[in-house]
N, C-alpha and C positions, 0 to 999 in steps of 0.2 A: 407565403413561402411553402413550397412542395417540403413531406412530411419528412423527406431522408433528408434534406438541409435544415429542418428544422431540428431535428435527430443530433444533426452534426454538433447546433447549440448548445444543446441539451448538454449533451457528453461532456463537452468545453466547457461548461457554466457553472461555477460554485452555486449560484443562482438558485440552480435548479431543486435546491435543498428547500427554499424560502428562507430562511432564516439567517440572519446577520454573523450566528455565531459561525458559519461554517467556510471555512476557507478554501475546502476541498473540491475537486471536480470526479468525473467517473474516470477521465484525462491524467489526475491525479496520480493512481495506481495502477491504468491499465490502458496500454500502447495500442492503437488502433490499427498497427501492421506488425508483423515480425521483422524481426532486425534494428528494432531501435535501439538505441547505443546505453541506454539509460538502464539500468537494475530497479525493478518495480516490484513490490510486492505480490501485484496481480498478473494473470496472465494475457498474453495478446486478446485481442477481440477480435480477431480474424478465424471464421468459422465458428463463432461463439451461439449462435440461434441453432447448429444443427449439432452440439452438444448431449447426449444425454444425461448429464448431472453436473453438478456444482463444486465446489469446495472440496471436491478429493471424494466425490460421490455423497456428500451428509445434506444435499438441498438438490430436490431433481427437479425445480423448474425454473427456469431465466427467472421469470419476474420475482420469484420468491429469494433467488441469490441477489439481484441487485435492490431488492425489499432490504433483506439483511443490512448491505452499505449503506444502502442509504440511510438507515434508521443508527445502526451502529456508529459509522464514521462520519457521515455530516451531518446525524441533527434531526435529519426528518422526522414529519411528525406521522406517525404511523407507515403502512404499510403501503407500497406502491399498489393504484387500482390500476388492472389489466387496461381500464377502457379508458382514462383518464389520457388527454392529446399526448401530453409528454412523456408518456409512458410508448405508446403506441407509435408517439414520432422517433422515440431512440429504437427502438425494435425495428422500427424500417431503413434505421440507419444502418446499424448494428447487421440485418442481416443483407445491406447491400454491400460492406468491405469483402475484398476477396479470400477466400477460403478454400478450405480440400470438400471433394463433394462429400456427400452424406454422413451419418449420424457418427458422432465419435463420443468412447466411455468419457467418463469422466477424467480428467483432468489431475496427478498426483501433486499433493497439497500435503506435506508431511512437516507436521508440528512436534515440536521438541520438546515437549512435553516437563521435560527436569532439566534447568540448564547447568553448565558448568563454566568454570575460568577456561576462558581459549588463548594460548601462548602461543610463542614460535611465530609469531605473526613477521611478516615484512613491511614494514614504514611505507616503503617507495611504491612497493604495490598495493598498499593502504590507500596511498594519497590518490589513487586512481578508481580506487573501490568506492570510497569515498564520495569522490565526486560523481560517480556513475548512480551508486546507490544512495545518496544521504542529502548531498548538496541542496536538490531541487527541493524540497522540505526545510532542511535545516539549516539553508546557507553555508556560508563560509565557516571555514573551521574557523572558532575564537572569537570571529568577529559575528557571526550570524549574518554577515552581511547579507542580502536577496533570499533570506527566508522567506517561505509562503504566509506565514502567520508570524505574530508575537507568541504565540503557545507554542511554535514548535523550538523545544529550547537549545540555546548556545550548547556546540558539543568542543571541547571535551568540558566547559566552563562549569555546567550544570553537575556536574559529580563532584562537586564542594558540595553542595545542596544535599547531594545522595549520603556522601560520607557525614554532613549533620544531623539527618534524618535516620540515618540506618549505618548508626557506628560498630557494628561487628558483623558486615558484609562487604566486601571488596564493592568498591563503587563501578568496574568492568562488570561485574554482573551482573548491578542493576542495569547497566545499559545494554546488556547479553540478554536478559528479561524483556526489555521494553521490544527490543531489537525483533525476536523472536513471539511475544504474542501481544504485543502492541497493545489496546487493551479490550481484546477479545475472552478474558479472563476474569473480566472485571475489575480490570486496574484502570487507573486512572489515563488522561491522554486521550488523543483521540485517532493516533497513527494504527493501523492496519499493518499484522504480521507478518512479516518475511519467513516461508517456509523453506526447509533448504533445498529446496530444488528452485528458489529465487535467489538463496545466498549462503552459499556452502557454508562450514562453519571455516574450514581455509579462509575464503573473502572477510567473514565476518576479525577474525584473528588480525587479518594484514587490517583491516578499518582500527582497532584496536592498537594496534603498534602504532601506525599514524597518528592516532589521537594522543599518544603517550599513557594508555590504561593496561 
C-alpha cells in the first residue's frame, strides 16, 4: 500500500494507538478538509505540515504536537518516532490534502482558563450545537445511544454523578470544566479541549439549555 493510503489508515484507526483501551482516532478531533459540518476540538488538517507551530504556538513541531495526542488522548505509549512507517506514512498523508501554499503561524488555541455558569443559552440552538459538537463522542442525549466509547458518559444523565460527587458546585460547571480542558489539566477523562475559537461560549450556553443544566 503506497504511504499516503497508508497515512489515510493511520488517521482513521483508533488502532494506531495499539492499545485496546483507546477508542479515539486523529479522525476523532480533527477533519481532513474545511467545511465539515461537525464542531471538533481540533483544527482542519489541511495545510497542517507547512504550519509553523502547534497548539496556539506552545509545540513547534508536527510530530511533537501529534506525540502530545497521542500519548495524552489515546493511550500511546511514549512519544511518536519521526522514522517509525506510521508516523512517516500519516506525514505523507497529512501533507498531500489540499491547502494554502507556504508556511502559516500558528494556529489560535485560547483556553479558559477559570470557567464560569453560562446562562441565556437557547434549547433549539442547543439541540443543533449538540449534535454538531457532542453527539459523535457522546451519543444521544439521555440515551448515549452511538457513542464512541462506554467512557464517554450519558449527558445530561451523568451530572447526578457530579451533584454526588461535588455537592457545592453547580453540576453545569463541571460540565463547563470538562467541556473546556478536557483532561489536559490533569483531570480525569480522556476527551480533548474545546478552545473558544472551536466553541464560543454562546454555543457552549445553547448545548447547556438543551441539556436542561
Amino acid at each position: 500500500m503506497p504511504a499516503k493510503e497508508f497515512g489515510a489508515v493511520v488517521f482513521n484507526d483508533p488502532a494506531f494507538a495499539g492499545t485496546r483501551l483507546n477508542a479515539y482516532a486523529c479522525s476523532t478531533c480533527h477533519t481532513e478538509r474545511a467545511g465539515d459540518t461537525r464542531v471538533l476540538p481540533g483544527y482542519a488538517m489541511t495545510g497542517v505540515t507547512k504550519r509553523t507551530a502547534f497548539w496556539g504556538g506552545q509545540i513547534e513541531r508536527l510530530i511533537d504536537a501529534a506525540s502530545f495526542c497521542y500519548q495524552q488522548y489515546m493511550f500511546g505509549a511514549g512519544p511518536l518516532d519521526a522514522e517509525d512507517v506510521r508516523a512517516k506514512a500519516l506525514y505523507e498523508y497529512l501533507a498531500s490534502l489540499p491547502g494554502e501554499e507556504g508556511a502559516k503561524d500558528a494556529l489560535p488555541f485560547t483556553v479558559v482558563h477559570t470557567v464560569t455558569v453560562l446562562t441565556g443559552g437557547d434549547a433549539k440552538r442547543g439541540q443543533a450545537a449538540y449534535s454538531a459538537a457532542c453527539r459523535g463522542c457522546h451519543g444521544e442525549a439521555h440515551s448515549g445511544s452511538g457513542q464512541i466509547t462506554s467512557r464517554a458518559n450519558v449527558l445530561p444523565e451523568v451530572t447526578k454523578d457530579y451533584a454526588r460527587l461535588f455537592p457545592a458546585v453547580d453540576p453545569a460547571l463541571v460540565v463547563i470544566e470538562k467541556v473546556r480542558h478536557g483532561n489536559s489539566f490533569g483531570l480525569s477523562g480522556t476527551m480533548a479541549p474545546f478552545s473558544q475559537e472551536a466553541l464560543s461560549d454562546e454555543a457552549l450556553a445553547d448545548i447547556l439549555a438543551y441539556l436542561g443544566l
